[in-house]
Structure formats: structure tokens, C-alpha cells
N, CA and C atoms of all chains as a GROMACS GRO file, in nm:
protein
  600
    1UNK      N    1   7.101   3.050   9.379
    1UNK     CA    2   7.041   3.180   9.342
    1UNK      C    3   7.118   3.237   9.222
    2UNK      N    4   7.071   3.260   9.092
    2UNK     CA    5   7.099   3.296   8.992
    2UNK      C    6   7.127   3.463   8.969
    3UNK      N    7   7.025   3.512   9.060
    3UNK     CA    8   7.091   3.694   9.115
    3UNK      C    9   7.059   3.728   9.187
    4UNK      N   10   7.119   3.825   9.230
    4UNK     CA   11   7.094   3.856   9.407
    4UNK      C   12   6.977   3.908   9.432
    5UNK      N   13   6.922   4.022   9.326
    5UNK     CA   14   6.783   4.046   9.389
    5UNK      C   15   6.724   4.026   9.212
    6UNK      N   16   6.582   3.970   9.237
    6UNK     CA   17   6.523   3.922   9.093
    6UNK      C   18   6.372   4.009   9.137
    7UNK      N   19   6.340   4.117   9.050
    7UNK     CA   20   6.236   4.174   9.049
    7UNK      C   21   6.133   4.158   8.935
    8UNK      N   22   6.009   4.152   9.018
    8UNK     CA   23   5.885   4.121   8.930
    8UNK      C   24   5.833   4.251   8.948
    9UNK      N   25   5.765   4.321   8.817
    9UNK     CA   26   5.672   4.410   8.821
    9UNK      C   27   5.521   4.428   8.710
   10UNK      N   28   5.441   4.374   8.808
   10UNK     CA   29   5.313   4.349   8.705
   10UNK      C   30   5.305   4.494   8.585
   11UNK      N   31   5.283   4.387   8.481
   11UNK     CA   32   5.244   4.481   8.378
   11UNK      C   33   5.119   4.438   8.304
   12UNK      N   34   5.049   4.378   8.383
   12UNK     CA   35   4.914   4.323   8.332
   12UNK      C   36   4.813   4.459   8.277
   13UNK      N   37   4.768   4.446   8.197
   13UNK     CA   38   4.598   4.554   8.160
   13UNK      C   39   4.509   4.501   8.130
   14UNK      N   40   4.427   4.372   8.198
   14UNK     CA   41   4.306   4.393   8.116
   14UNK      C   42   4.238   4.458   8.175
   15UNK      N   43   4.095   4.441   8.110
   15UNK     CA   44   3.968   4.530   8.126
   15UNK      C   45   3.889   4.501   8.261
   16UNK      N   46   3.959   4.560   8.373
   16UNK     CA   47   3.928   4.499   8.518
   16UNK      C   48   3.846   4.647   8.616
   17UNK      N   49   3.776   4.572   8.645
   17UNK     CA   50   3.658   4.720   8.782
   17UNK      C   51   3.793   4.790   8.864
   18UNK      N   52   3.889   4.693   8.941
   18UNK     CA   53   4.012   4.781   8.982
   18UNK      C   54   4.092   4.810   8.882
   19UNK      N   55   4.218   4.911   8.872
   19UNK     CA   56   4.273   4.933   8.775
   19UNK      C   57   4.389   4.843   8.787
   20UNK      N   58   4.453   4.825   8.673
   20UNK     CA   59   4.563   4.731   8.654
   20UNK      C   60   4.655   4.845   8.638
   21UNK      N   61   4.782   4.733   8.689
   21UNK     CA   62   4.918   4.783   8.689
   21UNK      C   63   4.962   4.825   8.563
   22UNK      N   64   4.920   4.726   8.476
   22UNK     CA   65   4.998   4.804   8.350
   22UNK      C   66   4.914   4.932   8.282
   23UNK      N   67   4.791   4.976   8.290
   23UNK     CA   68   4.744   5.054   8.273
   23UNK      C   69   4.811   5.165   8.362
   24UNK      N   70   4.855   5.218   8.416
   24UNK     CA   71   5.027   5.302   8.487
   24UNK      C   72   5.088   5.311   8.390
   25UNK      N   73   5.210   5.297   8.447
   25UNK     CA   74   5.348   5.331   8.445
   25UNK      C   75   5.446   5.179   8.460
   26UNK      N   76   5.403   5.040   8.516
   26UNK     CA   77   5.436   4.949   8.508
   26UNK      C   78   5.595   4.918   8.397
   27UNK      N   79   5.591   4.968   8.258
   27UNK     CA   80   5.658   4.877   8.167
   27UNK      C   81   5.808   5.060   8.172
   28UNK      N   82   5.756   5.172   8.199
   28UNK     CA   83   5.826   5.284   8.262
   28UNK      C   84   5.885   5.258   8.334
   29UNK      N   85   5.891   5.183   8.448
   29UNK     CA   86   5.944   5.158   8.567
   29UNK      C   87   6.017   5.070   8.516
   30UNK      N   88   6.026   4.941   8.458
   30UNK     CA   89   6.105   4.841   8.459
   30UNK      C   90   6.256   4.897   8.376
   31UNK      N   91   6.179   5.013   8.254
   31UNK     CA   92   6.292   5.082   8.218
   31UNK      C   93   6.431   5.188   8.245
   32UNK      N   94   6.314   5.238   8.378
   32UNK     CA   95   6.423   5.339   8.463
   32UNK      C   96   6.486   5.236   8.538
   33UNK      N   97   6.436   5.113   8.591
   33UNK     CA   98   6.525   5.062   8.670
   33UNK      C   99   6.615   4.990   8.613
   34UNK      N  100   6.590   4.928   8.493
   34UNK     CA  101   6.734   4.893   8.398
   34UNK      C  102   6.841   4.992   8.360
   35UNK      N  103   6.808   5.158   8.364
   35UNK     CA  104   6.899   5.242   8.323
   35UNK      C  105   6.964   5.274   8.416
   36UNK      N  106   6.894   5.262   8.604
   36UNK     CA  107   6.953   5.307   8.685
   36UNK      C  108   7.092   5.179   8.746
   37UNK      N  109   7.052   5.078   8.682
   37UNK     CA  110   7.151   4.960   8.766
   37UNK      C  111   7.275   4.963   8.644
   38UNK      N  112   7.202   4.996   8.510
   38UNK     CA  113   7.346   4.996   8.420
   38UNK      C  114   7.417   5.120   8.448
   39UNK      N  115   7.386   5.230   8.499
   39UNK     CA  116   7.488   5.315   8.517
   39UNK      C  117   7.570   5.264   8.622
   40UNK      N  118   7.491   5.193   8.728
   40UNK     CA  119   7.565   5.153   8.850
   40UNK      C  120   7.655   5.037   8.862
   41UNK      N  121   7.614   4.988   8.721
   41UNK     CA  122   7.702   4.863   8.718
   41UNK      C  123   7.684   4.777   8.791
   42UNK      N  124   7.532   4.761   8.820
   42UNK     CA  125   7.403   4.668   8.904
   42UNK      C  126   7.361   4.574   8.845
   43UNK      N  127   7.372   4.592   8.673
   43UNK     CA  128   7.268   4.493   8.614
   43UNK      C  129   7.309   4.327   8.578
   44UNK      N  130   7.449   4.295   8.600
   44UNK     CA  131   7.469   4.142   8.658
   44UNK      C  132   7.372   4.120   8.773
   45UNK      N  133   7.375   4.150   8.846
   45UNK     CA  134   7.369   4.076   8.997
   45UNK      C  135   7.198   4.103   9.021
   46UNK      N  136   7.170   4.213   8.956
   46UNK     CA  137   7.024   4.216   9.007
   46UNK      C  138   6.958   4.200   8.861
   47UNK      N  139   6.816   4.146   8.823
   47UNK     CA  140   6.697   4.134   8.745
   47UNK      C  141   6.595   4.195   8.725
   48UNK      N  142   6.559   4.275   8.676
   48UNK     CA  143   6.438   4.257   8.668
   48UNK      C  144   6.337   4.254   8.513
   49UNK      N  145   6.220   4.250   8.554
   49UNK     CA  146   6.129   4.209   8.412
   49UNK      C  147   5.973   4.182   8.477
   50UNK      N  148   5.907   4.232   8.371
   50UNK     CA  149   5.774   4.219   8.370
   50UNK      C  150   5.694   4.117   8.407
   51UNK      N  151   5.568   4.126   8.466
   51UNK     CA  152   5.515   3.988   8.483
   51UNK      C  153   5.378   3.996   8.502
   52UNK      N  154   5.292   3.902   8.535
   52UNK     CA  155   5.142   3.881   8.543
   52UNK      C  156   5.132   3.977   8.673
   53UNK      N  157   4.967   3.913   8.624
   53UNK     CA  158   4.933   4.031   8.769
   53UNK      C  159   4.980   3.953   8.930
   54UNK      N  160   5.020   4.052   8.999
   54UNK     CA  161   5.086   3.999   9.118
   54UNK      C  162   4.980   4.006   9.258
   55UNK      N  163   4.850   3.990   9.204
   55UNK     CA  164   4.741   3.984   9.282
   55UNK      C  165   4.754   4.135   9.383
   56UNK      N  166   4.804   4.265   9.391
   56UNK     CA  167   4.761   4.323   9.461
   56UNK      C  168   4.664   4.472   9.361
   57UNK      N  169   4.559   4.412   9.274
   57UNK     CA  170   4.521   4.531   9.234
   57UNK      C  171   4.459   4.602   9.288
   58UNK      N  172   4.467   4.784   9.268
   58UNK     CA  173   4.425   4.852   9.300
   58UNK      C  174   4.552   4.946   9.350
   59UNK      N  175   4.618   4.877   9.418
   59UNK     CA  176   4.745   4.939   9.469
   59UNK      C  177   4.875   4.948   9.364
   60UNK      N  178   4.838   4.910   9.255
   60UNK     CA  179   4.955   4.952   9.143
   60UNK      C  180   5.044   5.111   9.137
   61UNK      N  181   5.113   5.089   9.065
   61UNK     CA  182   5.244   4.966   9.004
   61UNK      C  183   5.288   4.885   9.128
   62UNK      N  184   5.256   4.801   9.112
   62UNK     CA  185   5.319   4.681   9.207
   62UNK      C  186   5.441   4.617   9.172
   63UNK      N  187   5.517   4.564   9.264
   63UNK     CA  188   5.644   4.522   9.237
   63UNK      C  189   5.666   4.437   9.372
   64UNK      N  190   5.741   4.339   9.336
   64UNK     CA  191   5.772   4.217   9.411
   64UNK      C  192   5.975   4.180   9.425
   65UNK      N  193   6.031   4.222   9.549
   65UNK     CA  194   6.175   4.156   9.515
   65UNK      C  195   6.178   4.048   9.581
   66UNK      N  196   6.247   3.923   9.512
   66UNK     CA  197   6.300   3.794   9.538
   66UNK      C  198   6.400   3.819   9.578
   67UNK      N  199   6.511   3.737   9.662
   67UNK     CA  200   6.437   3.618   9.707
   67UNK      C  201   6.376   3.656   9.871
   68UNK      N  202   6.360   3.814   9.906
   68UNK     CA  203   6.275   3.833  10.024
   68UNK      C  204   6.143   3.815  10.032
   69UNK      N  205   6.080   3.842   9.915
   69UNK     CA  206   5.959   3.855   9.888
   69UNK      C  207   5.882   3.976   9.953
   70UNK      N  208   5.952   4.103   9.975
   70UNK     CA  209   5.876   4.205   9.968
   70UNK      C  210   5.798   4.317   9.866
   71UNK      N  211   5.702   4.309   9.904
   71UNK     CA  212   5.601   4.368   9.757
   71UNK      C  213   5.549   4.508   9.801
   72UNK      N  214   5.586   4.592   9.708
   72UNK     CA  215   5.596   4.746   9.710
   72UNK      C  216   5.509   4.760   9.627
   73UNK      N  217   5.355   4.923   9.695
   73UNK     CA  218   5.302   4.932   9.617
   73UNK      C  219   5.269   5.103   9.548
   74UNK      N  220   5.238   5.117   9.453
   74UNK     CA  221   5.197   5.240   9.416
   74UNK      C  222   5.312   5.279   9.402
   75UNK      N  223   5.420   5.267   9.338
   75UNK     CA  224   5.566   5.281   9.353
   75UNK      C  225   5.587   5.367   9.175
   76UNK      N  226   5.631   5.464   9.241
   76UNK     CA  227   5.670   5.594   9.073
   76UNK      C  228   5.832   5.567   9.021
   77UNK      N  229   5.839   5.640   8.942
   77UNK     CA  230   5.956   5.696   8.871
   77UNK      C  231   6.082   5.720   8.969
   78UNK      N  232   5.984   5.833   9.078
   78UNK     CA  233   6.072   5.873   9.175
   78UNK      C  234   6.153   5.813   9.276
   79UNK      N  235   6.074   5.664   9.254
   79UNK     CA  236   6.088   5.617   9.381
   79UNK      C  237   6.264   5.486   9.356
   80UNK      N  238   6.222   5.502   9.236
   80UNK     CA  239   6.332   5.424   9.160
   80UNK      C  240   6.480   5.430   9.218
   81UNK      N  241   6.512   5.522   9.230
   81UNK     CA  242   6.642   5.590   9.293
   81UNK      C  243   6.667   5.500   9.452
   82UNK      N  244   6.570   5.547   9.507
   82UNK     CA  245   6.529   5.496   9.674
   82UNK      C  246   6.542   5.373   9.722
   83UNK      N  247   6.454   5.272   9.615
   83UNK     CA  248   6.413   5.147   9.614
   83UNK      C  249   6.580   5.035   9.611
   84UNK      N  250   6.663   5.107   9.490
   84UNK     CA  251   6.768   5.084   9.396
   84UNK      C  252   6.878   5.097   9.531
   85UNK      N  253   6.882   5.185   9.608
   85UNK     CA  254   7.005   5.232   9.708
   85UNK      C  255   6.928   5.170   9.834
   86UNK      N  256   6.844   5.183   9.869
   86UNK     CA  257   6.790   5.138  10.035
   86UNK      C  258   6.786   5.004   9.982
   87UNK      N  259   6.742   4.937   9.927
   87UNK     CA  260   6.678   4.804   9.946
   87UNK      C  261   6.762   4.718   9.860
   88UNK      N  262   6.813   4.695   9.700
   88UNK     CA  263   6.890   4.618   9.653
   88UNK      C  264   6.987   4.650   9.636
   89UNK      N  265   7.022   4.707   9.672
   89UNK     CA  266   7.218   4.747   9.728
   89UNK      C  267   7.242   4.758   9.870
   90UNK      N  268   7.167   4.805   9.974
   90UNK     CA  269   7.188   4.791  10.119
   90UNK      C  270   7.083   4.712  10.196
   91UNK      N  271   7.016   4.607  10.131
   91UNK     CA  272   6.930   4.525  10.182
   91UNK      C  273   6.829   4.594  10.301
   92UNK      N  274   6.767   4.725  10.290
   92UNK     CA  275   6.691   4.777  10.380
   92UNK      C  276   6.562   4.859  10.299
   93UNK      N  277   6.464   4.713  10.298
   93UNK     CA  278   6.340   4.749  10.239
   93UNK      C  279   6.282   4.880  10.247
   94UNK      N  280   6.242   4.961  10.152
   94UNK     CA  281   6.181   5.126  10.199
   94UNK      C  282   6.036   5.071  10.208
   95UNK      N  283   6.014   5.089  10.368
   95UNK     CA  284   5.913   5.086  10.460
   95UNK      C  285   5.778   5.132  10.378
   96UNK      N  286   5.794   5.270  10.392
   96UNK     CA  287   5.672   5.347  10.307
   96UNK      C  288   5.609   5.323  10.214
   97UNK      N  289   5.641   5.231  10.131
   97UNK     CA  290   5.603   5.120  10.046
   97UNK      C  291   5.559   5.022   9.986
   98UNK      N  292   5.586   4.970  10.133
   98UNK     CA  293   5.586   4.800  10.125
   98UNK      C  294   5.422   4.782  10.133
   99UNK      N  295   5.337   4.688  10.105
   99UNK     CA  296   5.258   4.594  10.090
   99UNK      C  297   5.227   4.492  10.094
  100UNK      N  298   5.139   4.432  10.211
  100UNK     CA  299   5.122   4.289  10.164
  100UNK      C  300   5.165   4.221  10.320
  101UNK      N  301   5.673   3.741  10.337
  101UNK     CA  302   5.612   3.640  10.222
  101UNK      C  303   5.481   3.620  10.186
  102UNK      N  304   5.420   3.686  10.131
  102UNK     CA  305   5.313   3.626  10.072
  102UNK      C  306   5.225   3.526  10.029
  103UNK      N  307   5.324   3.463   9.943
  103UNK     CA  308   5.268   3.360   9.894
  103UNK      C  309   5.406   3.258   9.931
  104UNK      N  310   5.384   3.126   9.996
  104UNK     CA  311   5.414   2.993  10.021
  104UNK      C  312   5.526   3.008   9.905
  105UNK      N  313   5.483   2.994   9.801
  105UNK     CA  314   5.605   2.968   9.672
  105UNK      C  315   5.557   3.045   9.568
  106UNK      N  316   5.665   3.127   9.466
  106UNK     CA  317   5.583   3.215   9.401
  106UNK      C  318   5.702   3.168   9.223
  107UNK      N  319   5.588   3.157   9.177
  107UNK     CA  320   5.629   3.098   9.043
  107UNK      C  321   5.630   3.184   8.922
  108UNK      N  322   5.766   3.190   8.879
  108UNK     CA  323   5.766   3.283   8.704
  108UNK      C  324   5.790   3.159   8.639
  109UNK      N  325   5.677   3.181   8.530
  109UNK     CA  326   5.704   3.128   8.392
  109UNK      C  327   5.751   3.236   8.294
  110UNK      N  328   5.894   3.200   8.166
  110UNK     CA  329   5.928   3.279   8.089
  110UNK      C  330   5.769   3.274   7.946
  111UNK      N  331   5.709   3.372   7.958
  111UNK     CA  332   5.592   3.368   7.776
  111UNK      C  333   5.673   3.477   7.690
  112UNK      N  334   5.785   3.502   7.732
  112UNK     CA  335   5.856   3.555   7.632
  112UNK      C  336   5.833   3.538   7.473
  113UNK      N  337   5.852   3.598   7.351
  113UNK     CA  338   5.781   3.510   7.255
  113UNK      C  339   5.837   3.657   7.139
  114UNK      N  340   5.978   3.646   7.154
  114UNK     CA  341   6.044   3.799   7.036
  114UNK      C  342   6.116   3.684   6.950
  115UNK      N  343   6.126   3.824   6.851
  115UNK     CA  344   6.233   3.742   6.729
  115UNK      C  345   6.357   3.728   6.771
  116UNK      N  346   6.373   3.643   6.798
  116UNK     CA  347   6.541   3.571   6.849
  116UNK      C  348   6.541   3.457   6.804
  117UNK      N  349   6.720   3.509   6.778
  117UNK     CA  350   6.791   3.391   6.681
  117UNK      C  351   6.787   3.225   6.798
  118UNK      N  352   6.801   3.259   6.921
  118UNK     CA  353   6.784   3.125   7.001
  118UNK      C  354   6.605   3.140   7.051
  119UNK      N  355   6.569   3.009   7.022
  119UNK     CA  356   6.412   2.996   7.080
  119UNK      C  357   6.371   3.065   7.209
  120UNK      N  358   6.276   3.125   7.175
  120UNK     CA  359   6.239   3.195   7.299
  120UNK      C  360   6.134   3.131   7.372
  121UNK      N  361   6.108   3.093   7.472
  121UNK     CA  362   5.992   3.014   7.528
  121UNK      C  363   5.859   3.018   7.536
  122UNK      N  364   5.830   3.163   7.524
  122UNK     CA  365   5.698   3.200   7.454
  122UNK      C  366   5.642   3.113   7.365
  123UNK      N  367   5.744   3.061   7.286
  123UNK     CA  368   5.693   3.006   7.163
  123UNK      C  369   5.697   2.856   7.120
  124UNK      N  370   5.703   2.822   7.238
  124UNK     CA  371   5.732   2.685   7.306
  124UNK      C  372   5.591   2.672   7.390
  125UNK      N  373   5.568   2.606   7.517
  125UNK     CA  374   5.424   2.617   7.569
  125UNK      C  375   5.410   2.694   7.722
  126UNK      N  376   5.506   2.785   7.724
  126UNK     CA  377   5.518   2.828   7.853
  126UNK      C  378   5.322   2.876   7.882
  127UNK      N  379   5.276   2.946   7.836
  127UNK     CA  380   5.156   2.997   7.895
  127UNK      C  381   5.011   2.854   7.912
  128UNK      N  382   5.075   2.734   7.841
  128UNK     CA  383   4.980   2.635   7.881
  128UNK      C  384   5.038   2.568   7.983
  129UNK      N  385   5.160   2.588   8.021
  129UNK     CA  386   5.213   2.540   8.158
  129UNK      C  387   5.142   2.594   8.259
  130UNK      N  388   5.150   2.742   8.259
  130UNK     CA  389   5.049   2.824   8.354
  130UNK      C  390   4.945   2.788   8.379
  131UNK      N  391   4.856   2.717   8.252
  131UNK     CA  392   4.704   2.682   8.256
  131UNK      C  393   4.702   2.557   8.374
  132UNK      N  394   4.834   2.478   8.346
  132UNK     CA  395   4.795   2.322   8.362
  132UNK      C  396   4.819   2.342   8.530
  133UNK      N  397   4.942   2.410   8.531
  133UNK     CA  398   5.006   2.420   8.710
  133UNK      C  399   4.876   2.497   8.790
  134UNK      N  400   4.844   2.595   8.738
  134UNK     CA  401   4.719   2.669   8.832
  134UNK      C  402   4.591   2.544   8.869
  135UNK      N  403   4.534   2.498   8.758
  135UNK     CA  404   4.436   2.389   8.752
  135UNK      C  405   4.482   2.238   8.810
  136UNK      N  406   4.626   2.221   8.812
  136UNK     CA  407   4.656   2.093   8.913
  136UNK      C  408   4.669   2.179   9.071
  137UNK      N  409   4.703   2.260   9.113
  137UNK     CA  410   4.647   2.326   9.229
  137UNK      C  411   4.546   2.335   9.268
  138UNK      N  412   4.453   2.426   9.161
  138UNK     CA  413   4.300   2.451   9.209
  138UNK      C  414   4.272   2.288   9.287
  139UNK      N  415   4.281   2.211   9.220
  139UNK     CA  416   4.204   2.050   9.220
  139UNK      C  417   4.287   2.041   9.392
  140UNK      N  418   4.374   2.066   9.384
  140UNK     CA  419   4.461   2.014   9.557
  140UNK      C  420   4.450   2.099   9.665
  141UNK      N  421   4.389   2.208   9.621
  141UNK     CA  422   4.339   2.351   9.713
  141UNK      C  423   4.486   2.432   9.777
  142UNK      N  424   4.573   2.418   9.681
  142UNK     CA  425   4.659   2.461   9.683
  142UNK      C  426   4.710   2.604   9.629
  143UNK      N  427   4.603   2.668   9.551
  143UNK     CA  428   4.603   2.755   9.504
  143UNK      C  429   4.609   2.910   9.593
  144UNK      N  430   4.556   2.860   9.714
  144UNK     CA  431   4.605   3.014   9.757
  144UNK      C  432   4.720   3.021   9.842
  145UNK      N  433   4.801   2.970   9.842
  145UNK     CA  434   4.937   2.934   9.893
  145UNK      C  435   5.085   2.977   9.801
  146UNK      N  436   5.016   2.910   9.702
  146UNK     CA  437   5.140   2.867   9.556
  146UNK      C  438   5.032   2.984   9.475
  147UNK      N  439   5.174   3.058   9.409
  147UNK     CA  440   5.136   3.145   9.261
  147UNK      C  441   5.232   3.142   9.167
  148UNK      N  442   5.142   3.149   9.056
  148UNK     CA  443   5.260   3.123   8.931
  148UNK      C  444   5.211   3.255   8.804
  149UNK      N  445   5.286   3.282   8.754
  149UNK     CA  446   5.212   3.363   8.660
  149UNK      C  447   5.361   3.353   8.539
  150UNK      N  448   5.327   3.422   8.444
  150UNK     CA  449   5.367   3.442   8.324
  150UNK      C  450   5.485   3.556   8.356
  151UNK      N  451   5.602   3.571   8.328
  151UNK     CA  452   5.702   3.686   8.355
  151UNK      C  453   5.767   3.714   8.188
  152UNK      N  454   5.838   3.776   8.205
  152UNK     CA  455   5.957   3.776   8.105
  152UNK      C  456   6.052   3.716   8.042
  153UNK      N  457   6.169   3.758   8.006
  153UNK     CA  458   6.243   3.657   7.942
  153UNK      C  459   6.339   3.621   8.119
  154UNK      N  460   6.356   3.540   8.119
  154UNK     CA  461   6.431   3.446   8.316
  154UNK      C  462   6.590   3.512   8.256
  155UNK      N  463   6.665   3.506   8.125
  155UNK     CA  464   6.785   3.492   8.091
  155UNK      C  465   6.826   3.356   8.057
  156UNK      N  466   6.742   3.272   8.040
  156UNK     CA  467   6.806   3.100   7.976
  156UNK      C  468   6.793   3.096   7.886
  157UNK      N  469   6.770   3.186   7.778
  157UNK     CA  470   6.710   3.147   7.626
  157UNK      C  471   6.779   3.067   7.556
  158UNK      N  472   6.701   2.928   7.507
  158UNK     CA  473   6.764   2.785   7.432
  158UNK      C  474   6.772   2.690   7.515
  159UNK      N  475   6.700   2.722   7.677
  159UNK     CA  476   6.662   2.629   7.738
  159UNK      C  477   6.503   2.604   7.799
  160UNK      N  478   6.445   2.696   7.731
  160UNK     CA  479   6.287   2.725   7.794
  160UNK      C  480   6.202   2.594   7.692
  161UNK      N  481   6.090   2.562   7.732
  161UNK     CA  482   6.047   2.645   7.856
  161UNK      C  483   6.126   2.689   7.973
  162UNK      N  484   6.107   2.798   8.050
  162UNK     CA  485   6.188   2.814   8.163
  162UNK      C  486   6.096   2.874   8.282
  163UNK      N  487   6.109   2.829   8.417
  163UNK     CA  488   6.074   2.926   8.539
  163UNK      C  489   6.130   2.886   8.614
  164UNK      N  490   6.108   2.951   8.714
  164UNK     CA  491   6.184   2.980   8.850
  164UNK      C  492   6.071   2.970   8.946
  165UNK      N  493   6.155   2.936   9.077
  165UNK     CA  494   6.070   2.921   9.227
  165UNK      C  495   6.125   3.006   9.274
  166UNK      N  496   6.046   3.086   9.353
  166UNK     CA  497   6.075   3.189   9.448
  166UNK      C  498   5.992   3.117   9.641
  167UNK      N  499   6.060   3.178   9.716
  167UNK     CA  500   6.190   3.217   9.755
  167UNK      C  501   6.283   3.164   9.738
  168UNK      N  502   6.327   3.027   9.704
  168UNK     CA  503   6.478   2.956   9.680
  168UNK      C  504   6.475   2.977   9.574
  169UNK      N  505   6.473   3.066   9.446
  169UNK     CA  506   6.562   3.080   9.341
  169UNK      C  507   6.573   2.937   9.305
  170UNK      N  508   6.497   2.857   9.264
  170UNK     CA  509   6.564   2.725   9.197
  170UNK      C  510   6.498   2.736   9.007
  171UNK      N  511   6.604   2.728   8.943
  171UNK     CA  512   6.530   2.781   8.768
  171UNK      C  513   6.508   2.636   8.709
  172UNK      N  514   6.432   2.582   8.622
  172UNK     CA  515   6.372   2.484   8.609
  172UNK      C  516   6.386   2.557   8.438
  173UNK      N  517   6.466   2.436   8.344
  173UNK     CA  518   6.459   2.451   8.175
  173UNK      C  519   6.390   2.316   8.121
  174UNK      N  520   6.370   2.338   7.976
  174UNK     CA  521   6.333   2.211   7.921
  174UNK      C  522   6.164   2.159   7.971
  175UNK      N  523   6.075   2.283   8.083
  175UNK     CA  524   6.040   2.173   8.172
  175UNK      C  525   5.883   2.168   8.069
  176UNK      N  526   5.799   2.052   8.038
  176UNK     CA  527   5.732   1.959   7.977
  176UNK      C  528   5.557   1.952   8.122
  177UNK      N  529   5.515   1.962   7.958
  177UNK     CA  530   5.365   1.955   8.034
  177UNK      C  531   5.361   1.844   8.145
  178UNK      N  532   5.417   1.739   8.095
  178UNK     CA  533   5.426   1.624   8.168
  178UNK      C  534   5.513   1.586   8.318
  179UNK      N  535   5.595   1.731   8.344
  179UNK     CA  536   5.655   1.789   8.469
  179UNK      C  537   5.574   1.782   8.540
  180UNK      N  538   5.455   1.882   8.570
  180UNK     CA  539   5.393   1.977   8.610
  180UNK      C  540   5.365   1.863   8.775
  181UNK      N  541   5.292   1.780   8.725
  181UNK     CA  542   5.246   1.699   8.863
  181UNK      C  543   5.393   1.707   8.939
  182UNK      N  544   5.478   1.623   8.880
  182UNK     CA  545   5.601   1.606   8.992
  182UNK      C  546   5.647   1.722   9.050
  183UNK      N  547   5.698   1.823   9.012
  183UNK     CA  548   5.723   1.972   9.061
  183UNK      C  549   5.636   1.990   9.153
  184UNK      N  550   5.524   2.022   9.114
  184UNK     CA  551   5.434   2.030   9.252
  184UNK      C  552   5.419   1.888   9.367
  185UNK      N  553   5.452   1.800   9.338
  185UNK     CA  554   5.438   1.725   9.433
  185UNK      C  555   5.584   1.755   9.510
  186UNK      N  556   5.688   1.707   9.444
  186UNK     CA  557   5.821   1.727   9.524
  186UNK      C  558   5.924   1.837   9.573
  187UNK      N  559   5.902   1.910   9.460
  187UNK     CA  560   5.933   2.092   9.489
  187UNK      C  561   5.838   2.208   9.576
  188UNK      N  562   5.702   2.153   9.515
  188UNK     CA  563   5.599   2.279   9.577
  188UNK      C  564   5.552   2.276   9.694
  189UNK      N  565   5.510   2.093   9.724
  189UNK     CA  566   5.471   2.093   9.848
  189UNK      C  567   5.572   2.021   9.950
  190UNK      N  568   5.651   1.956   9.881
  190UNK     CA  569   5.752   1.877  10.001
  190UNK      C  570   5.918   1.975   9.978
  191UNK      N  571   5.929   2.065   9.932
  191UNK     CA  572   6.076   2.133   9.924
  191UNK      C  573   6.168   2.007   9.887
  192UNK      N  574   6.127   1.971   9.792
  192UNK     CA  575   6.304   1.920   9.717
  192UNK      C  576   6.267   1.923   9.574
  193UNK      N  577   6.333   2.004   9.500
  193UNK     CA  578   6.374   2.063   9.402
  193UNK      C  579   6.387   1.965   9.284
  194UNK      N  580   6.327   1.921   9.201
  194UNK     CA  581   6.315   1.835   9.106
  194UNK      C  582   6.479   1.818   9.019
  195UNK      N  583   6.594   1.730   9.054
  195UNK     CA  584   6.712   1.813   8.985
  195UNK      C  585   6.778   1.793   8.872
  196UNK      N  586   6.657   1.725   8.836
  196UNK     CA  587   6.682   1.671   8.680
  196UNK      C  588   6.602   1.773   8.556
  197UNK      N  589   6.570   1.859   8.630
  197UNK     CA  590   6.511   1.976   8.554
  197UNK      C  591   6.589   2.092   8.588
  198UNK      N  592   6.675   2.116   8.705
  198UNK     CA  593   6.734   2.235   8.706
  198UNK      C  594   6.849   2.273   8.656
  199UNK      N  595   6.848   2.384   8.580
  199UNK     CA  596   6.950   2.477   8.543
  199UNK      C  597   6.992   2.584   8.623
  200UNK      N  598   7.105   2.655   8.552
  200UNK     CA  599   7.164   2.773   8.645
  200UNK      C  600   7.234   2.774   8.769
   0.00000   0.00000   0.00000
């Protein structure tokens, strides 16, 4: 395992009847969560970065952590903080979230 | 878990001084791996999609298998069958392709 937790977060938009993730906040999110792990001195050990669509549209911003494979959906700005302390620093997925 | 095995390809594709894989054939890898699935009905099991830059740049193409974290550089249209035969569906890790 190359880092401890490796996050995917669709940033797909095309022109789809459900809405796509990257049409959100998708490429927002990947940025607060790079600012929140470099203050924490997180961003060795954990990943993350953009990616295709992660098949749950409609329920965007979607996001996927490896290597559990739990996929969080409709997930904000706010939630960044939460996600960052409950789940890839104390390994306890935030429930309210999850998808899939 | 979702999906059986869940696949990032790097389509990364910025101006960098080391090759970025984008610009190499990462997104016809995607074409070829989805379509040697479809044909084995393997496709709703196994997902692969297009991600970001993995962090190997000067060894991409590059992706990764999820859940075992195994990163795969260098890897060649002409991979694609073996990976899926010996990594995707039988779990052993091709290891003449892995990095990291």
C-alpha cells in the first residue's frame, strides 16, 4: 500500500439526464481536502485526486476511500473537516454519508 | 465494497518536465480494459476509470488496483489481457509490472 488512505472523487460533467459530480463542487472539495491534510501534516500518508465517474450519479459529489472502499455521497465543504478526523485519521467511517 | 476490484488509470496530461501519462495512452488503456471485460461479462464486478496524477510520474502509464493497493507502471496495451486474467480475476498481481 503506497498510502494509507487513497481518495477518489468524481469530477466528471458531461451532458447527462442525472446531474454529474463535477457539475458541483467535486474539483472544491479535492482542494479543501488538500489544504486540510497540509495543515495537518496528513498529506504523505493520505491521497487524494480526481477521477471518472464513480457510477453513483445523482447522489454527487461522490467520493470513494481506498483501501476500504467506502463511498460517501452528497458530501460538502463542510463535511471536509468530519470526513478528515472521523474516518482517515481515526478509521471510523461518518455513517451519515456513506453510500453504496 | 462495491465493486470486486476498482481500477485508477493516471490521464493526467500537464506540462511537466517528467512525462506525464496522459500523454502516453493511459485513456486507450481504459477503452481496451473495459471492452476486454465487457466480452468476459466481467464488467459489473471490475471498474476502471481515468483518475489523476497516482504520484509515479516517469513511470506511467500508471494505475492502481483497489482494494490491495497494487500500482502497475510502464503498463502497455499489450498488458491488458494478462492483468485481467492473473490480477483481476485470479488475485496475483502481475510483478513484473509493479512499482511502489
Amino acid at each position: 500500500m503506497h498510502f494509507e488512505k487513497h481518495v477518489f472523487i468524481c469530477s466528471n460533467d458531461k451532458d447527462a439526464p442525472k446531474k454529474c459530480c463535477g457539475s458541483g463542487h467535486g474539483m472544491e472539495l479535492v482542494e479543501k481536502f488538500k489544504a486540510t491534510w497540509a495543515a495537518q501534516g496528513l498529506d504523505t500518508k493520505i491521497r487524494i485526486q480526481r477521477a471518472g465517474c464513480l457510477d453513483f450519479c445523482g447522489k454527487g459529489p461522490t467520493m470513494v476511500v481506498y483501501p476500504e472502499g467506502v463511498f460517501y455521497g452528497n458530501v460538502q465543504l463542510a463535511d471536509v473537516e468530519e470526513i478528515t478526523e472521523s474516518h482517515l485519521v481515526n478509521n471510523t467511517p461518518v455513517s451519515r454519508l456513506q453510500i453504496g
